[in-house]
mmCIF file of the N, C-alpha and C atoms, coordinates in Angstrom:
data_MODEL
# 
_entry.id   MODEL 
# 
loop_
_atom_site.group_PDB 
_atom_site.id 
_atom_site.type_symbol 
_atom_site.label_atom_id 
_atom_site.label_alt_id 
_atom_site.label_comp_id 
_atom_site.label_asym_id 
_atom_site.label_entity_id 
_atom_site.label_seq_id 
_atom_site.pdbx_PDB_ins_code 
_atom_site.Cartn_x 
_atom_site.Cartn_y 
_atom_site.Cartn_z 
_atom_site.occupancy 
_atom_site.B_iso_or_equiv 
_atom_site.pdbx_formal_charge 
_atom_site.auth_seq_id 
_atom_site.auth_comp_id 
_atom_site.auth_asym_id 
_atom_site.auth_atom_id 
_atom_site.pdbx_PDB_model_num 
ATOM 1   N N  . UNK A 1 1  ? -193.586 7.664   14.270 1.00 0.00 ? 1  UNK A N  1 
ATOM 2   C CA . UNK A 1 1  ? -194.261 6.549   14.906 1.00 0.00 ? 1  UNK A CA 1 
ATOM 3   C C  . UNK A 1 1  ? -194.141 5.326   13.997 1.00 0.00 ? 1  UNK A C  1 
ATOM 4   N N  . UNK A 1 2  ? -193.760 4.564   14.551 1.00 0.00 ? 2  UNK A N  1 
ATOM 5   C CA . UNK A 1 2  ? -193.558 2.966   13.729 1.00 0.00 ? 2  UNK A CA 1 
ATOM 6   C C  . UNK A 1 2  ? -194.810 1.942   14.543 1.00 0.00 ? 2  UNK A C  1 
ATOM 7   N N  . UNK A 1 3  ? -195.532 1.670   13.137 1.00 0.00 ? 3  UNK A N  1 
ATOM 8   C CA . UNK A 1 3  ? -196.248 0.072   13.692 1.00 0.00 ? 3  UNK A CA 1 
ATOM 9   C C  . UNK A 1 3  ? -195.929 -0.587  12.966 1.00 0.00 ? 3  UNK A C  1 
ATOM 10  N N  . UNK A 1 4  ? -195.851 -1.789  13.921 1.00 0.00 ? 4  UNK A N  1 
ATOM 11  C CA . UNK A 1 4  ? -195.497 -3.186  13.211 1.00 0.00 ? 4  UNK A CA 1 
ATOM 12  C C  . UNK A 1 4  ? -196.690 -4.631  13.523 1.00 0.00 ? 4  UNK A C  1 
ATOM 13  N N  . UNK A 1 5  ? -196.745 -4.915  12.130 1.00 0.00 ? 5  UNK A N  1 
ATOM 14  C CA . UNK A 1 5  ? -197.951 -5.710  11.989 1.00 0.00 ? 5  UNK A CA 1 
ATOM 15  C C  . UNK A 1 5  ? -197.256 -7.136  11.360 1.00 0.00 ? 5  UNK A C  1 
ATOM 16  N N  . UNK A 1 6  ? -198.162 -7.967  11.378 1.00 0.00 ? 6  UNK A N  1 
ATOM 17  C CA . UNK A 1 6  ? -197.724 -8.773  10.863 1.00 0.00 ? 6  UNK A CA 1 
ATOM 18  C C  . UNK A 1 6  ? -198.141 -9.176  9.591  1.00 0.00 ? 6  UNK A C  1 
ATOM 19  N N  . UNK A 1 7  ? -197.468 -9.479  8.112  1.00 0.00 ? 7  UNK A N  1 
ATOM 20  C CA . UNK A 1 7  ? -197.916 -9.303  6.774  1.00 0.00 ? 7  UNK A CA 1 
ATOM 21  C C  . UNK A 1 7  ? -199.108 -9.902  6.683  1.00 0.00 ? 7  UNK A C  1 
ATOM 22  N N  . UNK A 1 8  ? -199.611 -11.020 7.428  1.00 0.00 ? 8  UNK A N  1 
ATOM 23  C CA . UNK A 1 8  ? -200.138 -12.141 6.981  1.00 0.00 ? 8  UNK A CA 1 
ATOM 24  C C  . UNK A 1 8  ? -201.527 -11.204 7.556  1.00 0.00 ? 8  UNK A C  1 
ATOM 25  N N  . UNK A 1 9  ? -201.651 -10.317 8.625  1.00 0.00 ? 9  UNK A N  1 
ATOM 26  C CA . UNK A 1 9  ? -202.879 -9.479  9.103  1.00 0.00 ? 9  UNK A CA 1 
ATOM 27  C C  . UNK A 1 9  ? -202.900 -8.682  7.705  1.00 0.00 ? 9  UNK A C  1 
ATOM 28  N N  . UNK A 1 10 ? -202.239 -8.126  7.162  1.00 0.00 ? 10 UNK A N  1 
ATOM 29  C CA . UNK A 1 10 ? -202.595 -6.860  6.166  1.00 0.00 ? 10 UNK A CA 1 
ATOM 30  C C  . UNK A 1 10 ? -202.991 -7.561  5.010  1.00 0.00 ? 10 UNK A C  1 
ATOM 31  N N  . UNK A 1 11 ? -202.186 -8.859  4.600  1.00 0.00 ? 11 UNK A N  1 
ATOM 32  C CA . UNK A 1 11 ? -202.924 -9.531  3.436  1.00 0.00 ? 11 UNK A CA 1 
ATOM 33  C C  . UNK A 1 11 ? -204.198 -10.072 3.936  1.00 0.00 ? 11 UNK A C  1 
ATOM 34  N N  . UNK A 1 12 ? -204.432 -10.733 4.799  1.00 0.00 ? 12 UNK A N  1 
ATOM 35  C CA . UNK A 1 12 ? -205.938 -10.794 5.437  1.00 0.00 ? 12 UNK A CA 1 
ATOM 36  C C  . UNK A 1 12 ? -207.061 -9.759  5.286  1.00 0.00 ? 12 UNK A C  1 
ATOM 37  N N  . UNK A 1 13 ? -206.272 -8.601  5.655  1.00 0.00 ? 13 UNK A N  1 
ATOM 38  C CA . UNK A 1 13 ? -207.338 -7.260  5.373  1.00 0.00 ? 13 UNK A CA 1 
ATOM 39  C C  . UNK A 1 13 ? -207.672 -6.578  3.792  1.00 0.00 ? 13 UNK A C  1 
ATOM 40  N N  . UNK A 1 14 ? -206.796 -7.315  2.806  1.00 0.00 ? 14 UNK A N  1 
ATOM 41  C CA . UNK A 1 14 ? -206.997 -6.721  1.677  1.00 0.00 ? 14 UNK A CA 1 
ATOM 42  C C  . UNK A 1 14 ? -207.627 -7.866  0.950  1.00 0.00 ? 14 UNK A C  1 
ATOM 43  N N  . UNK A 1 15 ? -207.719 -8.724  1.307  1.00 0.00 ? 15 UNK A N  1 
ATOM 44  C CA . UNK A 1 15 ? -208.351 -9.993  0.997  1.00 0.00 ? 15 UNK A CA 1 
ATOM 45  C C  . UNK A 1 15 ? -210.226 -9.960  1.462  1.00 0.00 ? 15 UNK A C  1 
ATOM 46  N N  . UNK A 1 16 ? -209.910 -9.759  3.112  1.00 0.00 ? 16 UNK A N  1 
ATOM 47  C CA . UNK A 1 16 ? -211.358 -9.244  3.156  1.00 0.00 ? 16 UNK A CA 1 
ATOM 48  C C  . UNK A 1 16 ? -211.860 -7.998  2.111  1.00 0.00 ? 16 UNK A C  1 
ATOM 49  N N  . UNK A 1 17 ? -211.152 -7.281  2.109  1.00 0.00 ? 17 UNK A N  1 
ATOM 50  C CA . UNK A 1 17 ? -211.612 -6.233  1.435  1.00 0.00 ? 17 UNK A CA 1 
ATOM 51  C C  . UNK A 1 17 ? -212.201 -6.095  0.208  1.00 0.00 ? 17 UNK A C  1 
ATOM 52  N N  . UNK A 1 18 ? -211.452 -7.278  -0.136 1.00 0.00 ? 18 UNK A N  1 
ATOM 53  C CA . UNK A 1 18 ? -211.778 -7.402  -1.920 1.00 0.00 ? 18 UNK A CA 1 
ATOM 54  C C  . UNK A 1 18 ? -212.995 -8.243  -1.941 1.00 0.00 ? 18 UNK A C  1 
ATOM 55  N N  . UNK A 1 19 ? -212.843 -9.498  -0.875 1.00 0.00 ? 19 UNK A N  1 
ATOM 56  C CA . UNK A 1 19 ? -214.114 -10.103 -1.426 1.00 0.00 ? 19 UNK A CA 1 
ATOM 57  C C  . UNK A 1 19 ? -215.495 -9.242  -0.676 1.00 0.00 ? 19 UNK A C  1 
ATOM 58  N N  . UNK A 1 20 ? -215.204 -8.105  0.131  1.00 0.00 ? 20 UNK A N  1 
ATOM 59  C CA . UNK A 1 20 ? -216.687 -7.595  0.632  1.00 0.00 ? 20 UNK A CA 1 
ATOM 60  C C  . UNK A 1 20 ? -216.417 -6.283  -0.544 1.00 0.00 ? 20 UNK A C  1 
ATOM 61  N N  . UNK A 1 21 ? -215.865 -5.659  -0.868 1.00 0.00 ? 21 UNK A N  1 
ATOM 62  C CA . UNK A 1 21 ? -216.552 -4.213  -2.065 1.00 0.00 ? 21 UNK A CA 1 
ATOM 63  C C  . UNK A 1 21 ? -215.818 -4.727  -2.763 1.00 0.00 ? 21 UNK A C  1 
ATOM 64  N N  . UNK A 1 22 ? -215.169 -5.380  -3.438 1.00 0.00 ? 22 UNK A N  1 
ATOM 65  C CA . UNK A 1 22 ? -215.093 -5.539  -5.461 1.00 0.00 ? 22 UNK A CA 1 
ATOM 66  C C  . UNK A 1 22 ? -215.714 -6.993  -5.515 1.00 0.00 ? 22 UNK A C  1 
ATOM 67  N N  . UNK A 1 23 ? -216.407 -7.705  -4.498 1.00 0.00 ? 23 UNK A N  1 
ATOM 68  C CA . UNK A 1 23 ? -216.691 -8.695  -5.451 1.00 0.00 ? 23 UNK A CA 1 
ATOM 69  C C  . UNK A 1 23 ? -216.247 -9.861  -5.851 1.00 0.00 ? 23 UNK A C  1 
ATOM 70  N N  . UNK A 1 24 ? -215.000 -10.163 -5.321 1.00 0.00 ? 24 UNK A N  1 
ATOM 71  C CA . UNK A 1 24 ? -213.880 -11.130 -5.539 1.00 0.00 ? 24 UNK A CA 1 
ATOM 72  C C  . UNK A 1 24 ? -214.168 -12.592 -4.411 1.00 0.00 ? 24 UNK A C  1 
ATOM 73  N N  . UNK A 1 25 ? -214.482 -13.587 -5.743 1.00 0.00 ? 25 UNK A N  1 
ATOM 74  C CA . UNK A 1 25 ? -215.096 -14.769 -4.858 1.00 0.00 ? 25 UNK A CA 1 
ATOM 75  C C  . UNK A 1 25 ? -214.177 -15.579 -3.865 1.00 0.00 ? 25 UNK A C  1 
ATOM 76  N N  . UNK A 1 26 ? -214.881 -15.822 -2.827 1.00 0.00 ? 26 UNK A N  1 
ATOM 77  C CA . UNK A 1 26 ? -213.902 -16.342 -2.020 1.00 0.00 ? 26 UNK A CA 1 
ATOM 78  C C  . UNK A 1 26 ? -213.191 -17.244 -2.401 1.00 0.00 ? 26 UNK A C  1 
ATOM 79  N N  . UNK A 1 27 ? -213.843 -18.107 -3.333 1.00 0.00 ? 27 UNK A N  1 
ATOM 80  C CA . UNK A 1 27 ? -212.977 -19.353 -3.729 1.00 0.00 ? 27 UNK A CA 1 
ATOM 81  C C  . UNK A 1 27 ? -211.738 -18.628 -4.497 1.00 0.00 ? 27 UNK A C  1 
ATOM 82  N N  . UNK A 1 28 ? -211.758 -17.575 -5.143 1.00 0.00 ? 28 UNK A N  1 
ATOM 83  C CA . UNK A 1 28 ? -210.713 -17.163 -5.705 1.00 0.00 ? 28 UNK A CA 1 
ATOM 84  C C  . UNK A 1 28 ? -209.511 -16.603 -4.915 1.00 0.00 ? 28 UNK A C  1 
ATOM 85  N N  . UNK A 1 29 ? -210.050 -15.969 -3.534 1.00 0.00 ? 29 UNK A N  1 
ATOM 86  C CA . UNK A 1 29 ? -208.970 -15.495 -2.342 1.00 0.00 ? 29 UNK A CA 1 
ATOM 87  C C  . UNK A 1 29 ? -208.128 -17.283 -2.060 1.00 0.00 ? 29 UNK A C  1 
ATOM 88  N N  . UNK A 1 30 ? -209.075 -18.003 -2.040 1.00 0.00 ? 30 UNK A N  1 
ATOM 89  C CA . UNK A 1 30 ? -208.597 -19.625 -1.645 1.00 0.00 ? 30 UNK A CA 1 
ATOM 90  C C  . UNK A 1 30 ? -206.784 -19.969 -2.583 1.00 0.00 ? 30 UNK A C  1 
ATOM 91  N N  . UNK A 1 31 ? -207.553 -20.332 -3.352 1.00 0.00 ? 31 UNK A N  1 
ATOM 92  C CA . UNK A 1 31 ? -206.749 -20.605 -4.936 1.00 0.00 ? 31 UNK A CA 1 
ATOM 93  C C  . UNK A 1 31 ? -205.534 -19.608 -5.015 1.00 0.00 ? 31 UNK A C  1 
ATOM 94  N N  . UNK A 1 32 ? -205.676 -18.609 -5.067 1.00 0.00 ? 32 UNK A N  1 
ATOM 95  C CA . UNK A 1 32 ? -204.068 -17.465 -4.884 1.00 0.00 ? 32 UNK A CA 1 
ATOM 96  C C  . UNK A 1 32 ? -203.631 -17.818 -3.633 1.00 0.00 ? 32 UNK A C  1 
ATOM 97  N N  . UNK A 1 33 ? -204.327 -17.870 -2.865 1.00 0.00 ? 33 UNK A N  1 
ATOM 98  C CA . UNK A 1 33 ? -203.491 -18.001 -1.165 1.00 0.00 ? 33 UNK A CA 1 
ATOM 99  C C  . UNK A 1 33 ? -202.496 -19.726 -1.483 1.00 0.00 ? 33 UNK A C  1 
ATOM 100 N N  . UNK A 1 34 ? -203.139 -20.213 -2.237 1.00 0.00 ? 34 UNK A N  1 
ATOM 101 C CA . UNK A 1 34 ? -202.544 -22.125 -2.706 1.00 0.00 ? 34 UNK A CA 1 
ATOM 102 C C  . UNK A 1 34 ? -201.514 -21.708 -3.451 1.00 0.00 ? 34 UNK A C  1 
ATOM 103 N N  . UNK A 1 35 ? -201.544 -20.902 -4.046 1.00 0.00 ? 35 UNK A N  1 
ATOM 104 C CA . UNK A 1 35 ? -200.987 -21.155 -4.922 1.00 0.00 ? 35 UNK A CA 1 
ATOM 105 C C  . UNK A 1 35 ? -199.355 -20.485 -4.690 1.00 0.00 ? 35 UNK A C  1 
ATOM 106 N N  . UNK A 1 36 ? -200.096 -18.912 -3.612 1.00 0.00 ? 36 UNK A N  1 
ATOM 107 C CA . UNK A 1 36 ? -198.699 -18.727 -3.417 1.00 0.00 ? 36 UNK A CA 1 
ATOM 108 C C  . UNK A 1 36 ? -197.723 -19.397 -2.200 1.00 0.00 ? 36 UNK A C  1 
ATOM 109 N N  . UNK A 1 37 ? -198.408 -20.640 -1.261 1.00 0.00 ? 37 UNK A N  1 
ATOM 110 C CA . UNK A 1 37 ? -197.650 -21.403 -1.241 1.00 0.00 ? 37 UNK A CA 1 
ATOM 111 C C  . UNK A 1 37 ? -196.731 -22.721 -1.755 1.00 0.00 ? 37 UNK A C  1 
ATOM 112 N N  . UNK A 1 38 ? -197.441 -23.270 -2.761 1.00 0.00 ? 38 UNK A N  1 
ATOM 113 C CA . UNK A 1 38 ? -196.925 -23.769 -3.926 1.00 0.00 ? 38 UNK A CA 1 
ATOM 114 C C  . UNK A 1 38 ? -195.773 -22.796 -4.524 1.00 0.00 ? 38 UNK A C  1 
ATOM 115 N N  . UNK A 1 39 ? -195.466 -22.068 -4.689 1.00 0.00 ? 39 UNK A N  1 
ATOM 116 C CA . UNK A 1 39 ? -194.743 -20.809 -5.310 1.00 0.00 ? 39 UNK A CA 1 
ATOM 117 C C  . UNK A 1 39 ? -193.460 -20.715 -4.448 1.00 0.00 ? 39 UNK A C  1 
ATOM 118 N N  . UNK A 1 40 ? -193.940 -20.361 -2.873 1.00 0.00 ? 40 UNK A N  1 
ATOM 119 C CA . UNK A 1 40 ? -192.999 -20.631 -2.443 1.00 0.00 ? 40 UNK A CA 1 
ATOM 120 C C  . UNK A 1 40 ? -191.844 -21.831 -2.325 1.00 0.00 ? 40 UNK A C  1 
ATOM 121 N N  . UNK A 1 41 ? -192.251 -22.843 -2.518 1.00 0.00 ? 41 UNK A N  1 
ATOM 122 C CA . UNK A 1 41 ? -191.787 -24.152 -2.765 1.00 0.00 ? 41 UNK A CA 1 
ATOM 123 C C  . UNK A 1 41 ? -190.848 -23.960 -3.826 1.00 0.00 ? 41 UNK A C  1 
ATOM 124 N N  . UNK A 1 42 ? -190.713 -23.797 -4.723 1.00 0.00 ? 42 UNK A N  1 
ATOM 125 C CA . UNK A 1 42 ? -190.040 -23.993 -5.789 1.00 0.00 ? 42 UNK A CA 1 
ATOM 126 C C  . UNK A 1 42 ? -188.477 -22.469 -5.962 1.00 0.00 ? 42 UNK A C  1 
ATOM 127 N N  . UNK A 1 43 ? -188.191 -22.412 -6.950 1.00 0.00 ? 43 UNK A N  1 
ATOM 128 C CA . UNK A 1 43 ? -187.064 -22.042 -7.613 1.00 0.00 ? 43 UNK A CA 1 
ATOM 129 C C  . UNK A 1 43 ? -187.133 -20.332 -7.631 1.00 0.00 ? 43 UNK A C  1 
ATOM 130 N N  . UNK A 1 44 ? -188.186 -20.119 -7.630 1.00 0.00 ? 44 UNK A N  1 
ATOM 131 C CA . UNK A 1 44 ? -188.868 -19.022 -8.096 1.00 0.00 ? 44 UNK A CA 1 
ATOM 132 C C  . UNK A 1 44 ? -189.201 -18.208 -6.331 1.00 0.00 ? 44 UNK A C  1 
ATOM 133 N N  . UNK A 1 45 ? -188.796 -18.697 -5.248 1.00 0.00 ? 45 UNK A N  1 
ATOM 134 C CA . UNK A 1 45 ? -188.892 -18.581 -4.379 1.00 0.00 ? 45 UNK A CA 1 
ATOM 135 C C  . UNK A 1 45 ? -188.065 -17.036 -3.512 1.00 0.00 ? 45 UNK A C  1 
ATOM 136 N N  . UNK A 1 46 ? -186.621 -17.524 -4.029 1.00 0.00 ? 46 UNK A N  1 
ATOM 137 C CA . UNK A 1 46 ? -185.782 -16.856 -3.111 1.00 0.00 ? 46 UNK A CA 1 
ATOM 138 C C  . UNK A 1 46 ? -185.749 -15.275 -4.855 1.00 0.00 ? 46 UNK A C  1 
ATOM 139 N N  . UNK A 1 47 ? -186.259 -15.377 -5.571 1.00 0.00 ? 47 UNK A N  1 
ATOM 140 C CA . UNK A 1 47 ? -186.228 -14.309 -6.478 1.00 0.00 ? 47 UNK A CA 1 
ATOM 141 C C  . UNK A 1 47 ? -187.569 -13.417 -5.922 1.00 0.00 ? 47 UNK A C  1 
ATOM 142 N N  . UNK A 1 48 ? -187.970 -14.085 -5.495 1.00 0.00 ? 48 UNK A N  1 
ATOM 143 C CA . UNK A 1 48 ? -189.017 -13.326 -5.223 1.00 0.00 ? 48 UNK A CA 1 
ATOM 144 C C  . UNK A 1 48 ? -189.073 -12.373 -4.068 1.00 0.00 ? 48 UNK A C  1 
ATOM 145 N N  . UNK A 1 49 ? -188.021 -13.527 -3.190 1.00 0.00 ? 49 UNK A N  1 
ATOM 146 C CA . UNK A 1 49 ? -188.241 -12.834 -1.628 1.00 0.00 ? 49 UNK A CA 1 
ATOM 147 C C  . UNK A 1 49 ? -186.983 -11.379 -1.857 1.00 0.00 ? 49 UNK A C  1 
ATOM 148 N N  . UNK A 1 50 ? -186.243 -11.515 -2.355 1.00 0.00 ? 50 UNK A N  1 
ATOM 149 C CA . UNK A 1 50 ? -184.802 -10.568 -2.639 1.00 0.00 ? 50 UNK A CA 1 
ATOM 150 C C  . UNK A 1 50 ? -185.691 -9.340  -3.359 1.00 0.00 ? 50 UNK A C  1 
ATOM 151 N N  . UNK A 1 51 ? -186.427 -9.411  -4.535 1.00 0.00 ? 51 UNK A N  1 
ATOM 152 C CA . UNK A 1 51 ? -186.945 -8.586  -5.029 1.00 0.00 ? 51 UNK A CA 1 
ATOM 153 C C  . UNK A 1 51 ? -188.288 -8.026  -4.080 1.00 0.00 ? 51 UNK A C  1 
ATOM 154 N N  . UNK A 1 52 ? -188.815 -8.526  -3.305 1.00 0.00 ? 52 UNK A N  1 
ATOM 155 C CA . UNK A 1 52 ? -189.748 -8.076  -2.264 1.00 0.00 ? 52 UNK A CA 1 
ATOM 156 C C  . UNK A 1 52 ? -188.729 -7.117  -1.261 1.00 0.00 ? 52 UNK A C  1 
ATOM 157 N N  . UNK A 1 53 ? -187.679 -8.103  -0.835 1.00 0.00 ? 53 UNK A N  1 
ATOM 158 C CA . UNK A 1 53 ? -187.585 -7.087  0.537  1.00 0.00 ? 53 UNK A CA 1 
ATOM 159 C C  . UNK A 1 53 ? -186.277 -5.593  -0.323 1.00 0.00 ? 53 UNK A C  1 
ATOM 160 N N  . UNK A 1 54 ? -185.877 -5.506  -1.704 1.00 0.00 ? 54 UNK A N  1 
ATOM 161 C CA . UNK A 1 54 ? -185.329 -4.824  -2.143 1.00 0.00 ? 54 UNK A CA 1 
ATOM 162 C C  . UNK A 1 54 ? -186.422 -3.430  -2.754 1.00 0.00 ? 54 UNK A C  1 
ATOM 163 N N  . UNK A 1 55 ? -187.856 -3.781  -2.703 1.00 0.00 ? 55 UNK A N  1 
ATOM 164 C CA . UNK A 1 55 ? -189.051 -3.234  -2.714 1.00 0.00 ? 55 UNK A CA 1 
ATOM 165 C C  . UNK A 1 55 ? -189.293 -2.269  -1.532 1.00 0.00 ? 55 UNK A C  1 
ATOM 166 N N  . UNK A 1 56 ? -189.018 -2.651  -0.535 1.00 0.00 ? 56 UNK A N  1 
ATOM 167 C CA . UNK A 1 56 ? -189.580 -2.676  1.063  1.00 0.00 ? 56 UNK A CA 1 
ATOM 168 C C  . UNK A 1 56 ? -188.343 -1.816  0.893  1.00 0.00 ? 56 UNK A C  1 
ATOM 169 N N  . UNK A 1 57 ? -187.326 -2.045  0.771  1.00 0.00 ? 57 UNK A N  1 
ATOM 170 C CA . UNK A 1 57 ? -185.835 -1.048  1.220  1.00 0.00 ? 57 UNK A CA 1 
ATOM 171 C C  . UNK A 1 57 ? -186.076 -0.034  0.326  1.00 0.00 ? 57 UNK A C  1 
ATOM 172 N N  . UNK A 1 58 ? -186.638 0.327   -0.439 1.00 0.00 ? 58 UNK A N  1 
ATOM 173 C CA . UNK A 1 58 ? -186.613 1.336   -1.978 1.00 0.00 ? 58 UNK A CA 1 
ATOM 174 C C  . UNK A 1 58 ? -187.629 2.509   -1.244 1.00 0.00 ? 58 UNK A C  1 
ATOM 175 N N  . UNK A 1 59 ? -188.984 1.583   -0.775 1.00 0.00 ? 59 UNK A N  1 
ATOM 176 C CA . UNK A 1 59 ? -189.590 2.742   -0.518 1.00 0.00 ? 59 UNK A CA 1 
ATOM 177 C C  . UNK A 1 59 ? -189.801 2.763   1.034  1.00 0.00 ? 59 UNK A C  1 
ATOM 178 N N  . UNK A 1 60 ? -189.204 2.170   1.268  1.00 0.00 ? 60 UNK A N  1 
ATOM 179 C CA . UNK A 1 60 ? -188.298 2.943   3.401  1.00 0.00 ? 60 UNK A CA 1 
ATOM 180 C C  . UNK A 1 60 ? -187.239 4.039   3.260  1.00 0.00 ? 60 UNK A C  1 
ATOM 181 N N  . UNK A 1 61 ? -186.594 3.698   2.057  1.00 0.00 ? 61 UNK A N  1 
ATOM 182 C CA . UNK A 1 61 ? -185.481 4.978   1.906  1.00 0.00 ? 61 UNK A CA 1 
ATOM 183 C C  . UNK A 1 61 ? -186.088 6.237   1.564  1.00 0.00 ? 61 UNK A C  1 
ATOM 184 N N  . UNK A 1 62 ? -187.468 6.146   0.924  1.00 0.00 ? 62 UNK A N  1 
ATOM 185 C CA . UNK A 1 62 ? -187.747 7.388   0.522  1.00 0.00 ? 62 UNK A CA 1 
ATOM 186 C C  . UNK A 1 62 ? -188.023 8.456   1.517  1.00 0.00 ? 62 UNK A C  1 
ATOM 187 N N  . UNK A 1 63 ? -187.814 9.709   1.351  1.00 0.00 ? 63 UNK A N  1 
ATOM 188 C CA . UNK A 1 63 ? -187.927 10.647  2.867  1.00 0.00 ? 63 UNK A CA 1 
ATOM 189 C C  . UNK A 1 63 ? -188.379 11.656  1.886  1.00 0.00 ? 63 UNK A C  1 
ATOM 190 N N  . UNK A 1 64 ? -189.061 12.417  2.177  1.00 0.00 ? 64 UNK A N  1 
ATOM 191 C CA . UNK A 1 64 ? -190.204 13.815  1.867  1.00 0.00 ? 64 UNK A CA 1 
ATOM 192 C C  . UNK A 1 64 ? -189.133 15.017  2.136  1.00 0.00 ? 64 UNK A C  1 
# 
């Protein structure tokens, strides 16, 4: 069975998550969410995305 979500729902949900049981101030969910669009902007961008979706392919290949 395959679901498909969209990233921006699952980072939403781990975001809620953190600031309702660990504690993590919202202003601080704010500030990382800024920042990693700032991030994207720059140089540091397309290294990131290659090493993400080479992440995503590493552990899709894995089979039990």
């Amino acid at each position: 069975m395959t679901v498909s979500l969209p990233l921006v729902v699952i980072l939403g949900l781990i975001a809620w998550g953190a600031v309702r049981f660990l504690g993590v101030r919202p202003w601080l969910v704010v500030v990382i969410a800024l920042f990693g669009f700032y991030l994207a902007d720059t140089v540091a961008a397309p290294v990131i995305d290659s090493g993400t979706r080479s992440g995503v392919e590493i552990i899709n290949d894995q089979h039990d």
